[in-house]
VOBA-1610 file (N, C-alpha, C; in pm, whole numbers, padded with zeros to 5 digits, always signed):
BEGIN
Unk+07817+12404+08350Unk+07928+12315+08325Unk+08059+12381+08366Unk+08136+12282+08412Unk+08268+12328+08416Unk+08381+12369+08336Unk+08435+12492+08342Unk+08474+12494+08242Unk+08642+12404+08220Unk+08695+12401+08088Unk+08849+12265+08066Unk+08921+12351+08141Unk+08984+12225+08222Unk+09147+12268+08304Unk+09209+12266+08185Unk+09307+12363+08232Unk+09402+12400+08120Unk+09571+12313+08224Unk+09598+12195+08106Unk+09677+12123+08155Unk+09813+12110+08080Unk+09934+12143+08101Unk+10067+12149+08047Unk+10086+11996+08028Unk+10179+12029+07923Unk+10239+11889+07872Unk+10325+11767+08007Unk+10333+11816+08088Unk+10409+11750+08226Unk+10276+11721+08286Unk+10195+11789+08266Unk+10083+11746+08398Unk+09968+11624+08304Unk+09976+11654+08171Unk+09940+11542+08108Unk+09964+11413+08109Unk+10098+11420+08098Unk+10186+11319+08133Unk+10172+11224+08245Unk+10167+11326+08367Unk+10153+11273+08547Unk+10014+11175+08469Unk+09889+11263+08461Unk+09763+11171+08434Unk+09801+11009+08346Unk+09828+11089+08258Unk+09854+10940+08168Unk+09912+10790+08250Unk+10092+10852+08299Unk+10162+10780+08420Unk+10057+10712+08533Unk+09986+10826+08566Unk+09902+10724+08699Unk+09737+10615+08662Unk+09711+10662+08492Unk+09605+10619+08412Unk+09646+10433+08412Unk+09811+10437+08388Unk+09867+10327+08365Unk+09865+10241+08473Unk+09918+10344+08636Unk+09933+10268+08739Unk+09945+10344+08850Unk+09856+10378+08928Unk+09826+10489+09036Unk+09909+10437+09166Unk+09958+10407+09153Unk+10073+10358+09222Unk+10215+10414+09244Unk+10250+10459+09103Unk+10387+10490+09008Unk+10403+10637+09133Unk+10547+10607+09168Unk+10571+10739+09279Unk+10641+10864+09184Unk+10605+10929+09282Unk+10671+11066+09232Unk+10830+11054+09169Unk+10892+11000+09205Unk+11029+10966+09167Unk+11046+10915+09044Unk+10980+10781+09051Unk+10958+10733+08901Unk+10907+10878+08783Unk+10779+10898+08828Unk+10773+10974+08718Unk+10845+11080+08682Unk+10922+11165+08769Unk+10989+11239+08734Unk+11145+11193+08606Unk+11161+11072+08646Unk+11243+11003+08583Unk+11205+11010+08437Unk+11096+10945+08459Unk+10992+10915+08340Unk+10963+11026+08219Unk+10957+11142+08296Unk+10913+11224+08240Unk+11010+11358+08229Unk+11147+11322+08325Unk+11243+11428+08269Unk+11255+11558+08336Unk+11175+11578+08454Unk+11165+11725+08503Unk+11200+11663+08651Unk+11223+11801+08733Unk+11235+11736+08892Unk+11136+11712+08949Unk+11166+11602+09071Unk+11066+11547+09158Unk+10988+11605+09192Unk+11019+11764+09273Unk+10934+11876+09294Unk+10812+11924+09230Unk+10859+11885+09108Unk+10798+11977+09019Unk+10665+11888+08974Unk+10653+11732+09010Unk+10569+11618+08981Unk+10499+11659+09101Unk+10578+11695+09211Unk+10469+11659+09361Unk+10382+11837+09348Unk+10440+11907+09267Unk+10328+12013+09336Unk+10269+12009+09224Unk+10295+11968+09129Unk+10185+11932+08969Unk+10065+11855+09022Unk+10137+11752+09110Unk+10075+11625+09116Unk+09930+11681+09245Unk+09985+11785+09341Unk+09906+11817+09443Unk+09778+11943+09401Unk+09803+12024+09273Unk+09754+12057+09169Unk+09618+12008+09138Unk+09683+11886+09051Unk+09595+11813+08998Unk+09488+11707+09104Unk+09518+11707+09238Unk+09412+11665+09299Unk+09337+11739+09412Unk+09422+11850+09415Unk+09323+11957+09482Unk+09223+11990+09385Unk+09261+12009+09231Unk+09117+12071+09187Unk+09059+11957+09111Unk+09083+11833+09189Unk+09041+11692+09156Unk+08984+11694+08999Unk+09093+11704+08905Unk+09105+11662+08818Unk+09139+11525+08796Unk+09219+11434+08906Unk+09238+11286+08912Unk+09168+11297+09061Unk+09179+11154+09043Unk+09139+11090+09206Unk+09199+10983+09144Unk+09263+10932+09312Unk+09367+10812+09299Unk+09248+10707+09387Unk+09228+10625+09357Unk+09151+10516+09409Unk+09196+10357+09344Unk+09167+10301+09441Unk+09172+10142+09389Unk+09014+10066+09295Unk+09056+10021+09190Unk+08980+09945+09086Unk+08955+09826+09121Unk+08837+09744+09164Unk+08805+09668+09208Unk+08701+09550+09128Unk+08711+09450+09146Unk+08588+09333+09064Unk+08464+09256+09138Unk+08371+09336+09151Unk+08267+09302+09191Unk+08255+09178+09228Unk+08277+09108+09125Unk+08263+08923+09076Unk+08347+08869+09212Unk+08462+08858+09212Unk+08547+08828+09302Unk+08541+08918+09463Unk+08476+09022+09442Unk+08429+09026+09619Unk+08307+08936+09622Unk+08269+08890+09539Unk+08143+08829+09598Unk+08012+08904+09535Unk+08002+08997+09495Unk+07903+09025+09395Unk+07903+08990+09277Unk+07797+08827+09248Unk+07763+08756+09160Unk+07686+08803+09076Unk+07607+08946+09149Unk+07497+09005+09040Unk+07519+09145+09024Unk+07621+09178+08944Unk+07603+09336+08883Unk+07530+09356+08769Unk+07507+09453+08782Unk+07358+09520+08677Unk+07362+09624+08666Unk+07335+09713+08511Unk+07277+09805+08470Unk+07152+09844+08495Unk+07100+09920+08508Unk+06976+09945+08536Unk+06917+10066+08496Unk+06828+10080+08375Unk+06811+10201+08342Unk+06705+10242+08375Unk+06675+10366+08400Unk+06522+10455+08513Unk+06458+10529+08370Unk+06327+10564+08388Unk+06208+10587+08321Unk+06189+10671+08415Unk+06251+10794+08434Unk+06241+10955+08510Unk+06108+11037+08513Unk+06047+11109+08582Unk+05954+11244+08550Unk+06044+11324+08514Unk+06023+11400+08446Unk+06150+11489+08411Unk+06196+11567+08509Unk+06069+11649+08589Unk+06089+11736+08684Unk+06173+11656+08842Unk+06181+11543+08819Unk+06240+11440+08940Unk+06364+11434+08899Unk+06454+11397+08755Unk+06567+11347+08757Unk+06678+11406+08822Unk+06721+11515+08875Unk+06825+11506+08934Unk+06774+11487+09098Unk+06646+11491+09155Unk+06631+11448+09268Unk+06631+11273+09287Unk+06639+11225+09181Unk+06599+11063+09174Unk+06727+11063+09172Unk+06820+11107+09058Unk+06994+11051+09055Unk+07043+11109+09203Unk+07057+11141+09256Unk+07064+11205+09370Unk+07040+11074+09536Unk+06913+11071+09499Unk+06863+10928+09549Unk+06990+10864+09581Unk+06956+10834+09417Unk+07045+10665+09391Unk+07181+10656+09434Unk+07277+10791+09463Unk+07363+10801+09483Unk+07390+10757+09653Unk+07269+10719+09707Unk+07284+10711+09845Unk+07267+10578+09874Unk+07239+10492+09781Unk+07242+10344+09772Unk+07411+10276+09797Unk+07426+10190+09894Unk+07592+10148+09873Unk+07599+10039+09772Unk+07486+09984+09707Unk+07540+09871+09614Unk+07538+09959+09469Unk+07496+10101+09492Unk+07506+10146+09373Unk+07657+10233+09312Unk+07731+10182+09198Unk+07850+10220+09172Unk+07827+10294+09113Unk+07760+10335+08994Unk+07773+10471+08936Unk+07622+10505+08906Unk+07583+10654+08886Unk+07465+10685+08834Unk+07482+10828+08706Unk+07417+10792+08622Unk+07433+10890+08472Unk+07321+10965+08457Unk+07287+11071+08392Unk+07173+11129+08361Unk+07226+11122+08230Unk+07141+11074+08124Unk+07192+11049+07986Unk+07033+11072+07925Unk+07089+11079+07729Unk+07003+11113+07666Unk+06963+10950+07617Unk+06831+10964+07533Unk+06799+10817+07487Unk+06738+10769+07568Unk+06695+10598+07531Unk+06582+10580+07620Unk+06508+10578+07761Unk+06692+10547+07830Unk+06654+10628+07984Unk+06710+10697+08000Unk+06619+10765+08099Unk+06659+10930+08199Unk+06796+10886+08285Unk+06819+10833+08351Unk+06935+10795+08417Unk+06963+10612+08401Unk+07089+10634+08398Unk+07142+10415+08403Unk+07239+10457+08509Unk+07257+10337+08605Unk+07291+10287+08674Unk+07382+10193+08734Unk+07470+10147+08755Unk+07539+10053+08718Unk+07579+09989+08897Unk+07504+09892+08922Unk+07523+09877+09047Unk+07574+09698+09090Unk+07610+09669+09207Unk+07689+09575+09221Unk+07579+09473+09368Unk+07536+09375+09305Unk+07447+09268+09438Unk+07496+09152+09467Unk+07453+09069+09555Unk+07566+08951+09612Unk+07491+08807+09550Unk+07345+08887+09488Unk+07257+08752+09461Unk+07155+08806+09317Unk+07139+08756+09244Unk+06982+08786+09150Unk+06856+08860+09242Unk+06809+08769+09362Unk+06718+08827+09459Unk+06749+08924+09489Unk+06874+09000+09513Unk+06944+09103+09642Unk+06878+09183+09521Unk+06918+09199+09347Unk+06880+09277+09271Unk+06744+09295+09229Unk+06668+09161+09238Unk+06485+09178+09251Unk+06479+09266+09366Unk+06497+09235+09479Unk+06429+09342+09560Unk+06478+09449+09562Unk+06568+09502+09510Unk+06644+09687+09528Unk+06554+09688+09389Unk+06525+09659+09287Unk+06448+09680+09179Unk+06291+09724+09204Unk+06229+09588+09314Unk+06099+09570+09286Unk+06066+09667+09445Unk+06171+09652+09512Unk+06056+09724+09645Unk+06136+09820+09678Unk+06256+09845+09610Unk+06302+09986+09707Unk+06321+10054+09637Unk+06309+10050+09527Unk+06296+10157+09374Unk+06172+10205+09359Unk+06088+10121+09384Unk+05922+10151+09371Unk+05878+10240+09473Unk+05981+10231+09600Unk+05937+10359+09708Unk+06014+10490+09660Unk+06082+10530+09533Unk+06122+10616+09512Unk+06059+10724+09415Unk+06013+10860+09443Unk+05930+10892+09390Unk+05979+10968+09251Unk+05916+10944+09168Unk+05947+11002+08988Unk+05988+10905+08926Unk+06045+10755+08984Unk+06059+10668+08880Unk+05884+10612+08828Unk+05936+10574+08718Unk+05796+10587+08616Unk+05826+10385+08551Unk+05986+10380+08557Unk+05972+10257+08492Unk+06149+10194+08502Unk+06161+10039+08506Unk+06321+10034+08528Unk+06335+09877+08423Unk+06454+09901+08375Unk+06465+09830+08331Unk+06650+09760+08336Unk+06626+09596+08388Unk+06745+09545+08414Unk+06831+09492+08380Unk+06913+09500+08344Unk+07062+09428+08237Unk+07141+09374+08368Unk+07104+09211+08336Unk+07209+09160+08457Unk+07378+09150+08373Unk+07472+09147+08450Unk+07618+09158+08312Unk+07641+09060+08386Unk+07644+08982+08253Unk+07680+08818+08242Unk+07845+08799+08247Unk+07909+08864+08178Unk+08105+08899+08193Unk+08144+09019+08161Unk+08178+09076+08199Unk+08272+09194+08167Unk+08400+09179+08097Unk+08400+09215+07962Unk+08559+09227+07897Unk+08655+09334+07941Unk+08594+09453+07979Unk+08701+09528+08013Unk+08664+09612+08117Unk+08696+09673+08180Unk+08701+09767+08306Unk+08791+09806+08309Unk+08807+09970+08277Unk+08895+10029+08293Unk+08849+10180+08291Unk+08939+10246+08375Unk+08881+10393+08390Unk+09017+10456+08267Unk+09043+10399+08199Unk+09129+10497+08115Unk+09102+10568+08011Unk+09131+10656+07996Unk+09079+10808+07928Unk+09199+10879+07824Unk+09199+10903+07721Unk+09301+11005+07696Unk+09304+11136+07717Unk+09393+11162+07748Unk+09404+11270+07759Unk+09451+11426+07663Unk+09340+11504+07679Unk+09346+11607+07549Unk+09493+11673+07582Unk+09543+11726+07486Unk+09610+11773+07423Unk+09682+11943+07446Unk+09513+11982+07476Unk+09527+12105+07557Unk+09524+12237+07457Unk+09472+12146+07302Unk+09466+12248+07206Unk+09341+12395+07214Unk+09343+12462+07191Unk+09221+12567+07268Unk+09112+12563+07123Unk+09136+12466+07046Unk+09011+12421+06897Unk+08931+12367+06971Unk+08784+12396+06932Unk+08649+12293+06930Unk+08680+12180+06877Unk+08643+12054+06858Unk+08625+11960+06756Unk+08608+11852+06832
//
């Protein structure tokens, strides 16, 4: 595991600022936050060289046209799961992949244009993948929220 970036109260801040709206320029936040511009852009270049953020655009499946997003949780060999998550990561309708504890070895969370598009990545191109044992499908009927926002610690050096 990696071990915690150790993050100052300004560079907390930057995260939070761009958590809100990855957009927000260096100027603003410096405003925002009271220190010079400088001092946001090499914080800010900091924090994504040792990609602690990534600035990307948030997007809705639904409205590109993927009518069928789905969870999908895998029934692993044990000795397969990080070669199977690995896999899956090479799928383009697949948006995220987890290795988690509980009933499945890895979930999935992937984005299709049809119900069928998701039967067959389920039934015939999952089944050519070797160590899955078993899958099981959660089509998502609406999504209430989507959001990648996170708080951000504190930077206290306590367990808890």
């Amino acid at each position: 595991m990696r071990s915690k970036p150790h993050l100052d109260p300004v560079e907390r801040q930057i995260v939070t600022i761009l958590q809100e709206d990855g957009r927000t320029t260096t100027a603003d936040m410096a405003r925002s936050i009271g220190v010079a511009e400088p001092t946001i852009r090499r914080k800010l270049n900091r924090l994504l060289d040792e990609q602690i953020v990534k600035l990307r655009a948030i997007s809705d499946p639904v409205r590109l046209g993927f009518s069928a997003p789905a969870f999908i949780g895998l029934d692993v060999e044990r000795a397969q799961i990080e070669a199977v998550a690995e896999k899956l990561c090479s799928y383009p309708m697949v948006e995220d992949v987890v290795i988690l504890s509980g009933p499945y070895d890895i979930l999935v969370r992937a984005a299709f244009e049809s119900s069928s598009q998701l039967y067959d990545f389920v039934l015939k191109e999952l089944s050519k993948v070797e160590g899955i044992r078993d899958t099981h499908s959660f089509l998502i009927m609406r999504n209430l929220k989507h959001a990648d926002l996170r708080a951000v610690p504190n930077g206290s050096d306590e367990d808890g």
